[in-house]
Structure formats: C-alpha cells, structure tokens
mmCIF file of the protein (N, C-alpha, C, O) and its ligand, coordinates in Angstrom:
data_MODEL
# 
_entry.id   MODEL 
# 
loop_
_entity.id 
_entity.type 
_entity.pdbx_number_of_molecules 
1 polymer     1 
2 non-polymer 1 
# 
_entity_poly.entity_id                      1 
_entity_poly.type                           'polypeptide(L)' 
_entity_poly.nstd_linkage                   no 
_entity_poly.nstd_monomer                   no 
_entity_poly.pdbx_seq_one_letter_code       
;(UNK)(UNK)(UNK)(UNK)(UNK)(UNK)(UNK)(UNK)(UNK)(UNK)(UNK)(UNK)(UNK)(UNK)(UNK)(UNK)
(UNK)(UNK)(UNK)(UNK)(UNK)(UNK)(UNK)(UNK)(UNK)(UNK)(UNK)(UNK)(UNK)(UNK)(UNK)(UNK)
(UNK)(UNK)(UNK)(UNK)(UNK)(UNK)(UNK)(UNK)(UNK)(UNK)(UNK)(UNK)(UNK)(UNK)(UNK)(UNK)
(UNK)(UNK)
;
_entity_poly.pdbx_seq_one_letter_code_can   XXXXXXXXXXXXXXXXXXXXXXXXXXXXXXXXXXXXXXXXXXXXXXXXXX 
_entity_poly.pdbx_strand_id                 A 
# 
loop_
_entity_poly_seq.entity_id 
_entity_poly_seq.num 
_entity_poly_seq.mon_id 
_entity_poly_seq.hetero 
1 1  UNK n 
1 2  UNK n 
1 3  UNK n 
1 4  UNK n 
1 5  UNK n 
1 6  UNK n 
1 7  UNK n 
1 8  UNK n 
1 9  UNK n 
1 10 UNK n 
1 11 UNK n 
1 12 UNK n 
1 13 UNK n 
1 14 UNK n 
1 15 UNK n 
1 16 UNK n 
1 17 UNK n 
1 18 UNK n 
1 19 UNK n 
1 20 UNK n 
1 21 UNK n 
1 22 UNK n 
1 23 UNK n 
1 24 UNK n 
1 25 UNK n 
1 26 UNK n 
1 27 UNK n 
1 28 UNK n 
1 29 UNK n 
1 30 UNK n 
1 31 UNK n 
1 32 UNK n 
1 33 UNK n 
1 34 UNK n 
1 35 UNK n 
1 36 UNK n 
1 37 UNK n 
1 38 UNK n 
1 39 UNK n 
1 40 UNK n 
1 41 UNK n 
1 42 UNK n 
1 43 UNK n 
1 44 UNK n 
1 45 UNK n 
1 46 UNK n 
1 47 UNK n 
1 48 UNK n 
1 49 UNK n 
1 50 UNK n 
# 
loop_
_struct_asym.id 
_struct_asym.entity_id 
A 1 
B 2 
# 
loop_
_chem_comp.id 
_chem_comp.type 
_chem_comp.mon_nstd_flag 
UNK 'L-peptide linking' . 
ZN  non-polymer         . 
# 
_pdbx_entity_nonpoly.entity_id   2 
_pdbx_entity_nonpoly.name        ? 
_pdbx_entity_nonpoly.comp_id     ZN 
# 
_pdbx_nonpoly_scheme.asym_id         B 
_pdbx_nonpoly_scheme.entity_id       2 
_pdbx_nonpoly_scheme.mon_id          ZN 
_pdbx_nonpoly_scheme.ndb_seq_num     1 
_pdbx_nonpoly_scheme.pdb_seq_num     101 
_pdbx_nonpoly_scheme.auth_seq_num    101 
_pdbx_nonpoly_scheme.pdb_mon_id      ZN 
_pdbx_nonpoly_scheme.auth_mon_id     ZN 
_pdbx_nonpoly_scheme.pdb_strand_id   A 
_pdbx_nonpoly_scheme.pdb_ins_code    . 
# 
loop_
_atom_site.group_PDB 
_atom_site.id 
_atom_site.type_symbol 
_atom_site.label_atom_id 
_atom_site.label_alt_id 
_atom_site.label_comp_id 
_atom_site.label_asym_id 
_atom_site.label_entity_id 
_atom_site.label_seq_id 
_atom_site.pdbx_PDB_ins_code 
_atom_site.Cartn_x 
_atom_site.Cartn_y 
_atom_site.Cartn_z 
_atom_site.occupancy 
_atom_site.B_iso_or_equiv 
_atom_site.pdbx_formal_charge 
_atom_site.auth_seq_id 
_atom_site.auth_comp_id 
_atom_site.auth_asym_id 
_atom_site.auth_atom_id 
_atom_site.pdbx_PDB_model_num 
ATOM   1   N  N  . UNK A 1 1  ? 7.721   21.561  12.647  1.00 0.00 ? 1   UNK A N  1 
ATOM   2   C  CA . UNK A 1 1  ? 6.676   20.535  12.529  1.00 0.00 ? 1   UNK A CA 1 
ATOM   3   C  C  . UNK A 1 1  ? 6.816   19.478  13.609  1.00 0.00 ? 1   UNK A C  1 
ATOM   4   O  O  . UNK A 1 1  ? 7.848   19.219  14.228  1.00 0.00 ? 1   UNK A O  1 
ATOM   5   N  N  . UNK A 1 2  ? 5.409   18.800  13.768  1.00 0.00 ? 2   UNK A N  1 
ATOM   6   C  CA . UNK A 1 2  ? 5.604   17.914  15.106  1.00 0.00 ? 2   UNK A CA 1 
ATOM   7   C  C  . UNK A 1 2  ? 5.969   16.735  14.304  1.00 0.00 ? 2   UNK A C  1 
ATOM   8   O  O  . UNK A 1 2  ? 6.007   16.557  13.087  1.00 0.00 ? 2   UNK A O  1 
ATOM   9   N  N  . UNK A 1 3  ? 6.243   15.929  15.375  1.00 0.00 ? 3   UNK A N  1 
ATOM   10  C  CA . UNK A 1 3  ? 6.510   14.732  14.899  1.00 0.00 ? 3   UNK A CA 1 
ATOM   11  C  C  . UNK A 1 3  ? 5.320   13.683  14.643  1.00 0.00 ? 3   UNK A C  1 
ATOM   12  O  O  . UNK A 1 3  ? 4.758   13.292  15.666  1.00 0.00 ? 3   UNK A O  1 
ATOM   13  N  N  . UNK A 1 4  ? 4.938   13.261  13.631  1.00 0.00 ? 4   UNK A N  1 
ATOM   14  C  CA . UNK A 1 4  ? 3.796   12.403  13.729  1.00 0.00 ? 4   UNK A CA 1 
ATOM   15  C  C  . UNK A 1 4  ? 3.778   10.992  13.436  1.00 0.00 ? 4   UNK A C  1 
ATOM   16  O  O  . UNK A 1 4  ? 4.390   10.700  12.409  1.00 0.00 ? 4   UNK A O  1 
ATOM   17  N  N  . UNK A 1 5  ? 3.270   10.088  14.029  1.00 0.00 ? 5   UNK A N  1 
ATOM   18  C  CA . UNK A 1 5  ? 2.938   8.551   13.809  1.00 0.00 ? 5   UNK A CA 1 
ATOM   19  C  C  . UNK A 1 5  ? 1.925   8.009   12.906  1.00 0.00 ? 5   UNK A C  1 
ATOM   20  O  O  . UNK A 1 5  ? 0.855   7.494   13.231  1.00 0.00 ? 5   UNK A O  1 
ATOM   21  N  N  . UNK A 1 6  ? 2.459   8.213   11.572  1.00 0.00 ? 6   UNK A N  1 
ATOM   22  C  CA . UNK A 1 6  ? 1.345   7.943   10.899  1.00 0.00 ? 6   UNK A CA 1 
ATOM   23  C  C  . UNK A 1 6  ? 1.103   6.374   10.277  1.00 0.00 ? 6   UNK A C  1 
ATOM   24  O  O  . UNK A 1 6  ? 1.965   5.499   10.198  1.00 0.00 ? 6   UNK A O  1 
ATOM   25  N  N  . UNK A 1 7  ? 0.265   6.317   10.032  1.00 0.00 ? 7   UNK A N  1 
ATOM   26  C  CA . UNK A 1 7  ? -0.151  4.510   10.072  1.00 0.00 ? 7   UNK A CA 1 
ATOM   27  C  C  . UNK A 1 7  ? 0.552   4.158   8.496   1.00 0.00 ? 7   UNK A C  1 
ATOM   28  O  O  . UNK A 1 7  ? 0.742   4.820   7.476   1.00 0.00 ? 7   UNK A O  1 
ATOM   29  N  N  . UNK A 1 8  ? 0.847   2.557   8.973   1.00 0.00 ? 8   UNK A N  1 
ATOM   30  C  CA . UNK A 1 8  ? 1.254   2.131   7.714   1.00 0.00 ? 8   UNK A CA 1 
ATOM   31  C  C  . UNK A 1 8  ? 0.727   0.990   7.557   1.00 0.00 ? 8   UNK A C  1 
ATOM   32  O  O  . UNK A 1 8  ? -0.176  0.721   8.349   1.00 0.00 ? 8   UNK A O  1 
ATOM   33  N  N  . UNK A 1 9  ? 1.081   -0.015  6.550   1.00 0.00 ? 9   UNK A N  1 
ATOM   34  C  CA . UNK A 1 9  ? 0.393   -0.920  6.014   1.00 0.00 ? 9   UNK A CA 1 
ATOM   35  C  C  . UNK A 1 9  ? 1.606   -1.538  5.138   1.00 0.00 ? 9   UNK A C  1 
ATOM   36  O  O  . UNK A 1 9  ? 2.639   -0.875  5.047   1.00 0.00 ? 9   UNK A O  1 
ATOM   37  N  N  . UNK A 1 10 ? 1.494   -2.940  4.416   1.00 0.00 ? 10  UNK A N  1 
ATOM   38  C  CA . UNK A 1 10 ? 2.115   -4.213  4.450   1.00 0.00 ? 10  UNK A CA 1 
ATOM   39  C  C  . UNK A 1 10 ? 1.484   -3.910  2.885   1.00 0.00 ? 10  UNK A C  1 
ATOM   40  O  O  . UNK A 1 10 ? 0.262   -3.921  2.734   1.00 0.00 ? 10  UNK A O  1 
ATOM   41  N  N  . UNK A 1 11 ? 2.274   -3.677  1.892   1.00 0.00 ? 11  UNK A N  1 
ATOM   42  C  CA . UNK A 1 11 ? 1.666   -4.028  0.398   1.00 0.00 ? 11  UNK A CA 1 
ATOM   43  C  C  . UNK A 1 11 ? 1.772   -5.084  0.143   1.00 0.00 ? 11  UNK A C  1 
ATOM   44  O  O  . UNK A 1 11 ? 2.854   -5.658  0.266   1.00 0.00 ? 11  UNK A O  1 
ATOM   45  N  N  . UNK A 1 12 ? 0.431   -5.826  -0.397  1.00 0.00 ? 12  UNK A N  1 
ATOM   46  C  CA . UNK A 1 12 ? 0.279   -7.333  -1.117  1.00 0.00 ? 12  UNK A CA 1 
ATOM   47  C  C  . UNK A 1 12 ? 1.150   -7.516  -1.798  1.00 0.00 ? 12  UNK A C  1 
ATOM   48  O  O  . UNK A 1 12 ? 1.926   -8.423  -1.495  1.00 0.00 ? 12  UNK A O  1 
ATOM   49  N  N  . UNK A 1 13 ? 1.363   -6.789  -2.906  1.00 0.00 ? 13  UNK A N  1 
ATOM   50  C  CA . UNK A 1 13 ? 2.284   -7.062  -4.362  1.00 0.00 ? 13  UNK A CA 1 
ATOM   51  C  C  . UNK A 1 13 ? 3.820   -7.417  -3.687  1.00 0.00 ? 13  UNK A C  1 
ATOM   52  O  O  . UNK A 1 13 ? 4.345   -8.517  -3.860  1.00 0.00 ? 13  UNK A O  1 
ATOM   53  N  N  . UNK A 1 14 ? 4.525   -6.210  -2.811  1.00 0.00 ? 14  UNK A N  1 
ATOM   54  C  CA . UNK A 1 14 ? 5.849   -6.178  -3.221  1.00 0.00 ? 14  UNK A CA 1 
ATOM   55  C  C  . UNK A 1 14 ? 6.203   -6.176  -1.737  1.00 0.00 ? 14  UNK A C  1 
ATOM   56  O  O  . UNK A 1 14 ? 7.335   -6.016  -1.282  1.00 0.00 ? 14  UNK A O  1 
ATOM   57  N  N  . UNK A 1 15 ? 5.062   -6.379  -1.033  1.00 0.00 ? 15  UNK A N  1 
ATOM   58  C  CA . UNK A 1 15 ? 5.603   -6.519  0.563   1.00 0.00 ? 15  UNK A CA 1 
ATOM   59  C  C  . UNK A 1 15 ? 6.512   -6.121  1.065   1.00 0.00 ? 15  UNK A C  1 
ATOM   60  O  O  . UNK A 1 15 ? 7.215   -6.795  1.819   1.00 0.00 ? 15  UNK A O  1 
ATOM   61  N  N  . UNK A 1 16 ? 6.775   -4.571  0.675   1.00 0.00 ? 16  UNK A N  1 
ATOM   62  C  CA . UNK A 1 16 ? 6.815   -3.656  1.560   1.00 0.00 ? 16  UNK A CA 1 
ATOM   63  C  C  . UNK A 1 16 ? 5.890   -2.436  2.494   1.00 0.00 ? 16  UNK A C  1 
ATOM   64  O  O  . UNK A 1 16 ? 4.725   -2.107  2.268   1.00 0.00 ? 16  UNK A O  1 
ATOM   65  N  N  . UNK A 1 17 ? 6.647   -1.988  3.407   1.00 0.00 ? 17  UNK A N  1 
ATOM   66  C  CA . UNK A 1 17 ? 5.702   -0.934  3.606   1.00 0.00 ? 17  UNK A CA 1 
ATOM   67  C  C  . UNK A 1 17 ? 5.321   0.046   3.507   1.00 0.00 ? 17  UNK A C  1 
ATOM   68  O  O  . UNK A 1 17 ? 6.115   0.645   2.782   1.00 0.00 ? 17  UNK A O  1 
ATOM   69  N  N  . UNK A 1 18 ? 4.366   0.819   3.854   1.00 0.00 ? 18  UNK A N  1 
ATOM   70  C  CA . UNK A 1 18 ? 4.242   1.792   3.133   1.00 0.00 ? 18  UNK A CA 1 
ATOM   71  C  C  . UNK A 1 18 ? 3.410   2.649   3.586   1.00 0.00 ? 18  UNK A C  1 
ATOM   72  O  O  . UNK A 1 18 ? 2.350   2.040   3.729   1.00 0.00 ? 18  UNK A O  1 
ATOM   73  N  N  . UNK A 1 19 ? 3.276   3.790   3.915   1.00 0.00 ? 19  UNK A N  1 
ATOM   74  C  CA . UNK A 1 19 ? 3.164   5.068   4.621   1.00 0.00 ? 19  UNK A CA 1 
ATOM   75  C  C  . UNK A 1 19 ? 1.348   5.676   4.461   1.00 0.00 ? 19  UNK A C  1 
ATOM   76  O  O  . UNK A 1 19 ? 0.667   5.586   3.440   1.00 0.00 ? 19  UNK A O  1 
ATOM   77  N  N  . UNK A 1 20 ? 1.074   6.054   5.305   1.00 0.00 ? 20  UNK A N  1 
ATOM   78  C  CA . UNK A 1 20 ? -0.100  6.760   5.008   1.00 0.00 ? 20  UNK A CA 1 
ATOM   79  C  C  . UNK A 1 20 ? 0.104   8.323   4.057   1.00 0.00 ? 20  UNK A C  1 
ATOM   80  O  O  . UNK A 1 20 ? 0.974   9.153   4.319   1.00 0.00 ? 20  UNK A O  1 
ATOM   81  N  N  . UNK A 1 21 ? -0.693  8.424   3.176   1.00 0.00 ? 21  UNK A N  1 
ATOM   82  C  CA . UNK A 1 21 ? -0.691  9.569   2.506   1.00 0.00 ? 21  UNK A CA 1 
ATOM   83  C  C  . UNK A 1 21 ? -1.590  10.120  2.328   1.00 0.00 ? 21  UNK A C  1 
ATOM   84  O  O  . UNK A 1 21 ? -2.579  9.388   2.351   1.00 0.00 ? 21  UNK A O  1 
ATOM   85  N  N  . UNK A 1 22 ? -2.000  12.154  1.955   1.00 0.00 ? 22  UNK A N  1 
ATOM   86  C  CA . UNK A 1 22 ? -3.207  12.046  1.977   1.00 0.00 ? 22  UNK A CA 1 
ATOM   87  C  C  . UNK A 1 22 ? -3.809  11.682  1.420   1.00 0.00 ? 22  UNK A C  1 
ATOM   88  O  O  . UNK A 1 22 ? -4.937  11.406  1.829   1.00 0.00 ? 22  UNK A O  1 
ATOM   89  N  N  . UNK A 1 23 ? -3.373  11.424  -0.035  1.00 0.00 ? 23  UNK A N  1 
ATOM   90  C  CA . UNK A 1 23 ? -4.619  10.863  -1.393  1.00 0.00 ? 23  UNK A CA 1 
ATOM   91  C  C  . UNK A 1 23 ? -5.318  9.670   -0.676  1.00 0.00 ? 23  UNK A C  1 
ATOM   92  O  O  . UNK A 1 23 ? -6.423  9.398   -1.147  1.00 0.00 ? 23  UNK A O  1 
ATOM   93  N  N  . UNK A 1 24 ? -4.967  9.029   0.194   1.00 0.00 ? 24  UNK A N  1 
ATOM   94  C  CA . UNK A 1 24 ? -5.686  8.600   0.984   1.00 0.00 ? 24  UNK A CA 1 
ATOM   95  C  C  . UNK A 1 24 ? -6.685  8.398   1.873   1.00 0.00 ? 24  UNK A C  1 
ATOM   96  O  O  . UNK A 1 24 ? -7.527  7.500   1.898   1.00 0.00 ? 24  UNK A O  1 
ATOM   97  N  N  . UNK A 1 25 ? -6.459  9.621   2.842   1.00 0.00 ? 25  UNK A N  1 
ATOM   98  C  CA . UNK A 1 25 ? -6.884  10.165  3.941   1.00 0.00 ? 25  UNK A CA 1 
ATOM   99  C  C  . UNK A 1 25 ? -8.475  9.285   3.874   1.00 0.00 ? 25  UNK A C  1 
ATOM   100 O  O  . UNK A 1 25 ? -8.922  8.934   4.966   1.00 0.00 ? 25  UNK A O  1 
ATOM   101 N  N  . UNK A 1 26 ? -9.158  9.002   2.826   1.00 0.00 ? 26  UNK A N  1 
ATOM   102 C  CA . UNK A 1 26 ? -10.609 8.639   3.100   1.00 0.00 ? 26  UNK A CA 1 
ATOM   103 C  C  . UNK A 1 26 ? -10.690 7.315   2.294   1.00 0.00 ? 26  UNK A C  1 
ATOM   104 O  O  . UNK A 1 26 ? -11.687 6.814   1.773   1.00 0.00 ? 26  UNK A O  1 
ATOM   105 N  N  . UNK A 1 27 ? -9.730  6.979   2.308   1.00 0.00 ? 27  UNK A N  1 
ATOM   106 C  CA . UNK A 1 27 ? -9.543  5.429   1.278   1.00 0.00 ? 27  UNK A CA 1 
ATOM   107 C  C  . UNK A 1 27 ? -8.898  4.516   2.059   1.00 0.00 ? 27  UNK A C  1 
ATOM   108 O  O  . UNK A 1 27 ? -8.944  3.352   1.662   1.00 0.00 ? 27  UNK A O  1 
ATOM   109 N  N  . UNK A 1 28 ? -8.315  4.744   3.055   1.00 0.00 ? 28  UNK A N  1 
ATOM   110 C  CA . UNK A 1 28 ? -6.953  4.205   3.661   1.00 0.00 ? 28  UNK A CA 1 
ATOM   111 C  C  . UNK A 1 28 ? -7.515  2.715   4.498   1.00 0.00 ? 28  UNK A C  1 
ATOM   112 O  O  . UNK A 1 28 ? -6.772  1.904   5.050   1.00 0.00 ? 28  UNK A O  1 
ATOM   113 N  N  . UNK A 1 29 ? -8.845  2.646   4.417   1.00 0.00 ? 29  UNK A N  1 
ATOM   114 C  CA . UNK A 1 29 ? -9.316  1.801   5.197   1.00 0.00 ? 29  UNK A CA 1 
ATOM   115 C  C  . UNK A 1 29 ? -9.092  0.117   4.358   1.00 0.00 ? 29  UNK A C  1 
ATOM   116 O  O  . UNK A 1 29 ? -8.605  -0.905  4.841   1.00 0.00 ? 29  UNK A O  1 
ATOM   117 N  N  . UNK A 1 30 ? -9.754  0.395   2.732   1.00 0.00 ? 30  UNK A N  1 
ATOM   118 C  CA . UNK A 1 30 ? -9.143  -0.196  1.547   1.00 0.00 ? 30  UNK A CA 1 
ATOM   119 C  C  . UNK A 1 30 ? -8.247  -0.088  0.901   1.00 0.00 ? 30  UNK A C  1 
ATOM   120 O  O  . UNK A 1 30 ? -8.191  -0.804  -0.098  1.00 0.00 ? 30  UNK A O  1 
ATOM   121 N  N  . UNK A 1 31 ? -7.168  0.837   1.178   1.00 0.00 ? 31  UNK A N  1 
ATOM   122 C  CA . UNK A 1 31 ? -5.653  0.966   0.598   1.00 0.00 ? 31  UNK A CA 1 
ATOM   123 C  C  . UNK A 1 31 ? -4.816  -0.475  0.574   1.00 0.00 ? 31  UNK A C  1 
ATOM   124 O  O  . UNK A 1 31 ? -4.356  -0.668  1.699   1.00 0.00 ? 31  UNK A O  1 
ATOM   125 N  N  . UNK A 1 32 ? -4.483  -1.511  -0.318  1.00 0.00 ? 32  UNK A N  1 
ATOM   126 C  CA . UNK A 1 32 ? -3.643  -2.670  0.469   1.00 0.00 ? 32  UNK A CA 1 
ATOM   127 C  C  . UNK A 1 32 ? -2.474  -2.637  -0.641  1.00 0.00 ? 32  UNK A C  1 
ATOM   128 O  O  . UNK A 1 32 ? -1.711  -3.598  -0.741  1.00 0.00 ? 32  UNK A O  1 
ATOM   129 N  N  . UNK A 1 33 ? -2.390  -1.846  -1.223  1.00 0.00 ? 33  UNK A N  1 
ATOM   130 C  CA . UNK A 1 33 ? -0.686  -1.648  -2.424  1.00 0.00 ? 33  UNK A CA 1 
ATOM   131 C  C  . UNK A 1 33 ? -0.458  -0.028  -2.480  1.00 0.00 ? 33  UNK A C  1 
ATOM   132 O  O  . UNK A 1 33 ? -1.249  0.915   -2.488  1.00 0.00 ? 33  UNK A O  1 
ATOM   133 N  N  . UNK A 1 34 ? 1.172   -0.133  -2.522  1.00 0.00 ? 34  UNK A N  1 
ATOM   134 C  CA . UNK A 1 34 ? 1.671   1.137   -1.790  1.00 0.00 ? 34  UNK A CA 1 
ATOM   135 C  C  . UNK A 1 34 ? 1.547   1.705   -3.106  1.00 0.00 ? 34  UNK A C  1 
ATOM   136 O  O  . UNK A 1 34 ? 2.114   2.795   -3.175  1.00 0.00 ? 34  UNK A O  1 
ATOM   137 N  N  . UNK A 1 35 ? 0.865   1.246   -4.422  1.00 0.00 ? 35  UNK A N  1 
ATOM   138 C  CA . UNK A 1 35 ? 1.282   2.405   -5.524  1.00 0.00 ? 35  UNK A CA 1 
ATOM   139 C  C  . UNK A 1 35 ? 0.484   1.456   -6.956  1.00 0.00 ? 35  UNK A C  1 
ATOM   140 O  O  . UNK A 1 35 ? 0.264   0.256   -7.117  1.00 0.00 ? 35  UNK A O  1 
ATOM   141 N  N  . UNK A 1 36 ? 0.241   2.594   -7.748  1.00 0.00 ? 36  UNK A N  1 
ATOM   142 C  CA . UNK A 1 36 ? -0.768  1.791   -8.947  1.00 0.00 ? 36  UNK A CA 1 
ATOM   143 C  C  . UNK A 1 36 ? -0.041  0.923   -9.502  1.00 0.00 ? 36  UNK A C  1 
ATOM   144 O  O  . UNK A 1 36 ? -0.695  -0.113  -9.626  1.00 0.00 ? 36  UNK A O  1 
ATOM   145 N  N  . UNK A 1 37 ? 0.750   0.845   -9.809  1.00 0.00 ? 37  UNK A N  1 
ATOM   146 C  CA . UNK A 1 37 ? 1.868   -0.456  -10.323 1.00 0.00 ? 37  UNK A CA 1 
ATOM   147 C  C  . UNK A 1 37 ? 1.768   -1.154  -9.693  1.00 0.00 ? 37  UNK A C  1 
ATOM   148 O  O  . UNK A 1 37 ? 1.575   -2.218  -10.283 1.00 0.00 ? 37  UNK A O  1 
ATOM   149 N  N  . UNK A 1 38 ? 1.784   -1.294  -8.249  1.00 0.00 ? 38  UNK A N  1 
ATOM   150 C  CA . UNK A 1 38 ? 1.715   -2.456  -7.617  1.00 0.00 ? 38  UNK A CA 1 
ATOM   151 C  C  . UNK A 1 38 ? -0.047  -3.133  -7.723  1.00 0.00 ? 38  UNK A C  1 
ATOM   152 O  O  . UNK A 1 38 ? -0.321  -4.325  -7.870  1.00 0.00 ? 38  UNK A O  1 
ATOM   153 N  N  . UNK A 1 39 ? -1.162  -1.856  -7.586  1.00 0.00 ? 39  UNK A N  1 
ATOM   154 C  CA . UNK A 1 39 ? -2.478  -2.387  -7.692  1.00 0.00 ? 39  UNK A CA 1 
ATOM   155 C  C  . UNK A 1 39 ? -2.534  -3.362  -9.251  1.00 0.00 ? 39  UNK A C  1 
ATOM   156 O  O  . UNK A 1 39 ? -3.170  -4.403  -9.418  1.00 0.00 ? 39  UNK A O  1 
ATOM   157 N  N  . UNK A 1 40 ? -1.730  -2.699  -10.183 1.00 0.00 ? 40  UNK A N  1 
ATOM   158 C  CA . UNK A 1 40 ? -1.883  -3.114  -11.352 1.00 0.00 ? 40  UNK A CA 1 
ATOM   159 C  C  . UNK A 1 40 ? -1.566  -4.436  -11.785 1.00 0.00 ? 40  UNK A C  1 
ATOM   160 O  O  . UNK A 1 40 ? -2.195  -5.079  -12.625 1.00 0.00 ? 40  UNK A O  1 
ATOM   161 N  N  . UNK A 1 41 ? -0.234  -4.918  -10.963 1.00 0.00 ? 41  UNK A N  1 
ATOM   162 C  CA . UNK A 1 41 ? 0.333   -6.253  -11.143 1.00 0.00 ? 41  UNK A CA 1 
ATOM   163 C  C  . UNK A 1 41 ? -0.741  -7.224  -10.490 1.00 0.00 ? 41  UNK A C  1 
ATOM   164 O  O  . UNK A 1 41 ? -1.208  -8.252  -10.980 1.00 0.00 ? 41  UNK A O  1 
ATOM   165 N  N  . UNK A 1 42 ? -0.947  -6.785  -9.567  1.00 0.00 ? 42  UNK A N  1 
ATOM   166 C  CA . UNK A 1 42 ? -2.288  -7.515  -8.561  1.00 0.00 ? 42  UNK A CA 1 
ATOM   167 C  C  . UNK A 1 42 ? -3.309  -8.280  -9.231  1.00 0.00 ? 42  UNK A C  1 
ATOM   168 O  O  . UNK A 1 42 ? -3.709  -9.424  -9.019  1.00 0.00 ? 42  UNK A O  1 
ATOM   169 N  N  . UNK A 1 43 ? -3.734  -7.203  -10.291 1.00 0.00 ? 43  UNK A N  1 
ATOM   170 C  CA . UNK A 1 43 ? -4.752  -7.714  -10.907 1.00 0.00 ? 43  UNK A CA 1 
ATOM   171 C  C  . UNK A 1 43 ? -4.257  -8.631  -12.386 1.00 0.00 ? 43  UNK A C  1 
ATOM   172 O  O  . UNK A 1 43 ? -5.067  -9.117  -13.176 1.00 0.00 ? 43  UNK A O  1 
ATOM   173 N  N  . UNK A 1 44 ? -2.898  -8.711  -12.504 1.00 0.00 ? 44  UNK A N  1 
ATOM   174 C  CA . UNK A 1 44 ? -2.209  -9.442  -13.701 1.00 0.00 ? 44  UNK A CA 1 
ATOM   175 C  C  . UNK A 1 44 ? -2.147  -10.766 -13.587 1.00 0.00 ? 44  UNK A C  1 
ATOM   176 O  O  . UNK A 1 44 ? -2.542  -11.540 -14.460 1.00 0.00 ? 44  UNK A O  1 
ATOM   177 N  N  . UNK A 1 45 ? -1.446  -11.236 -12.065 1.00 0.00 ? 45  UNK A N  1 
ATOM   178 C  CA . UNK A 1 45 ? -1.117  -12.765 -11.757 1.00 0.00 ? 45  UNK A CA 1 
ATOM   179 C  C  . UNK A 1 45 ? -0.881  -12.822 -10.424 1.00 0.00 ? 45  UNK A C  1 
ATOM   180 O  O  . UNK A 1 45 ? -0.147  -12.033 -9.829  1.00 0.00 ? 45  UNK A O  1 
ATOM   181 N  N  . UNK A 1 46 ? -1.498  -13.763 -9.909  1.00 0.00 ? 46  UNK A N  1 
ATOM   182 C  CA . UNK A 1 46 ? -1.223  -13.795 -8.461  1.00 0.00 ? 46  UNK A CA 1 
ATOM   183 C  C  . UNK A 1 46 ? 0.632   -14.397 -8.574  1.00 0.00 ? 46  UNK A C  1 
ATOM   184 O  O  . UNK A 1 46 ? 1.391   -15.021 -9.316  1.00 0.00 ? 46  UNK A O  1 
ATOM   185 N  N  . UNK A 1 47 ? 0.581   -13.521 -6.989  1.00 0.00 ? 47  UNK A N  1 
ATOM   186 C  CA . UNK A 1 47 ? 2.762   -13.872 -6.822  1.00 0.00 ? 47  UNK A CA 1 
ATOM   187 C  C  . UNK A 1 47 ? 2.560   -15.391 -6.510  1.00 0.00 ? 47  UNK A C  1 
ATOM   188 O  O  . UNK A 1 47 ? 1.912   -16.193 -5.838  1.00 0.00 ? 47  UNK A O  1 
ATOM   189 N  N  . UNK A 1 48 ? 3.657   -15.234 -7.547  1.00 0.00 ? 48  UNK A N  1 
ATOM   190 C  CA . UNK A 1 48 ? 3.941   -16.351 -7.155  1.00 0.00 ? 48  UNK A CA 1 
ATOM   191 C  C  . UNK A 1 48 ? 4.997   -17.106 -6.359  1.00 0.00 ? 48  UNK A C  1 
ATOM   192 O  O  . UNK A 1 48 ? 6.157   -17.097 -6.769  1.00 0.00 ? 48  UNK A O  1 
ATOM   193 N  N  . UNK A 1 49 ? 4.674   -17.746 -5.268  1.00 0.00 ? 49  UNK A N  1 
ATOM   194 C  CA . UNK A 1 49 ? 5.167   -18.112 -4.480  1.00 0.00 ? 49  UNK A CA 1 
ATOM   195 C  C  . UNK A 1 49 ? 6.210   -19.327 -4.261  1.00 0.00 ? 49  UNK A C  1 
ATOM   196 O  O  . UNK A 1 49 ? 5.702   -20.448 -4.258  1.00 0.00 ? 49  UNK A O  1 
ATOM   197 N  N  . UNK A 1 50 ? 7.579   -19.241 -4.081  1.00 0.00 ? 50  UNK A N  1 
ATOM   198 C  CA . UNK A 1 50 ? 8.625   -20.368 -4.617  1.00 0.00 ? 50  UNK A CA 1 
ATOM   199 C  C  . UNK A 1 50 ? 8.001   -21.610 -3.762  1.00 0.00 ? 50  UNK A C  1 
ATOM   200 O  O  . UNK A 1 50 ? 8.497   -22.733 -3.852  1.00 0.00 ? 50  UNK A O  1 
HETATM 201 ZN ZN . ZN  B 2 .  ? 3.926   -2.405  -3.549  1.00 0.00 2 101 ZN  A ZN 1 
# 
C-alpha cells in the first residue's frame, strides 16, 4: 500500500486530532468531533473553560 496524506481535523469536544475516515468521505466538509461521544457531549454543555 502507498503511503497516503490524509486530512485531519482539530475535534471541538476533546481537542484532539483526528483522521479522515471513510464514513466520512462525503461529510468531511461538516465533520468537527472525532466520534459520537464527542458530538454528543457537544450538544450537553459547552467546555468549559478554566
Ligand atoms: Zn473528540
């Protein structure tokens, strides 16, 4: 397999990063949390910030 550069992105929730995947492939433009737990907290309470 080649080596590929695939795009990543900065999750809101837990600010890390996090990889392009395909479940993506046609979403990725609005993708901004690396995982439904993280979309889920999102919508619970904004972070809070010290
Ligand atoms: Zn996250």
């Amino acid at each position: 397999m080649k080596k590929q550069h695939l795009p990543t992105k900065t999750c809101l929730v837990c600010g890390r990063p996090f990889t392009w995947r395909k479940k993506w492939e046609k979403v990725w433009e609005e993708v901004k949390y690396c995982s439904d737990r993280c979309r889920s907290q999102r919508n619970k309470k904004a972070i809070e910030n010290p």
